[in-house]
C-alpha positions, 0 to 999 in steps of 0.5 A, spaced: 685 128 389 690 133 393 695 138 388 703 136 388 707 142 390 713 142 387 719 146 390 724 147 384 719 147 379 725 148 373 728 141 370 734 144 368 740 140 363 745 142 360 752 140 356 758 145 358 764 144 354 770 148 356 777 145 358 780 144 365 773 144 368 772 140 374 767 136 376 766 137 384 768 145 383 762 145 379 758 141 383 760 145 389 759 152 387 753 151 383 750 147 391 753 153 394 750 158 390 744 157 387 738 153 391 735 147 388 736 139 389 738 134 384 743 135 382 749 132 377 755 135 375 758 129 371 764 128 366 772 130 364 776 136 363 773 138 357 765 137 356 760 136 363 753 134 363 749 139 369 742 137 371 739 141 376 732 142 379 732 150 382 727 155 381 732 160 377 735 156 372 737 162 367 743 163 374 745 156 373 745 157 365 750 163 366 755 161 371 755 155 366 756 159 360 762 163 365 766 156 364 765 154 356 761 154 351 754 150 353 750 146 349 743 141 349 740 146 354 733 144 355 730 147 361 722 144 363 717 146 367 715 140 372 709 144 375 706 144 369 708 136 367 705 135 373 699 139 371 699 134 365 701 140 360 706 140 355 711 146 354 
């Protein structure tokens, strides 16, 4: 059995609930500026949902926190999920 290598290791979700936020503006700086795959940046002016795999999640959460408050953050580590750990 060969051992799956993950190249973004952190699952990284998120609410951000702010006022006129944009959608594609959110999307494009975080795919412009940070590394990572996956992702959705989805909602209205007012609240958008972030899910992003990269391996700095703490930069994602801190552009995030620059646009309003963030909420229902969970950050997993898919490297251990994949190892059949939890935490």
């Amino acid at each position: 059995m060969t051992e799956q290598t993950i190249e973004y290791r952190y699952d990284t979700q998120l609410l951000i609930e702010g006022e006129d936020l944009d959608e594609d503006e959110i999307f494009d700086y975080i795919s412009k500026n940070f590394v990572g795959d996956s992702l959705l940046a989805v909602g209205d002016e007012e609240l958008i949902k972030i899910h992003y795999h990269t391996n700095e999640p703490w930069k994602v959460l801190e552009y995030c926190r620059s646009l309003g408050e963030i909420y229902d953050i969970v950050v997993e580590d898919m490297d251990r999920q994949a190892r059949g750990l939890q935490g």
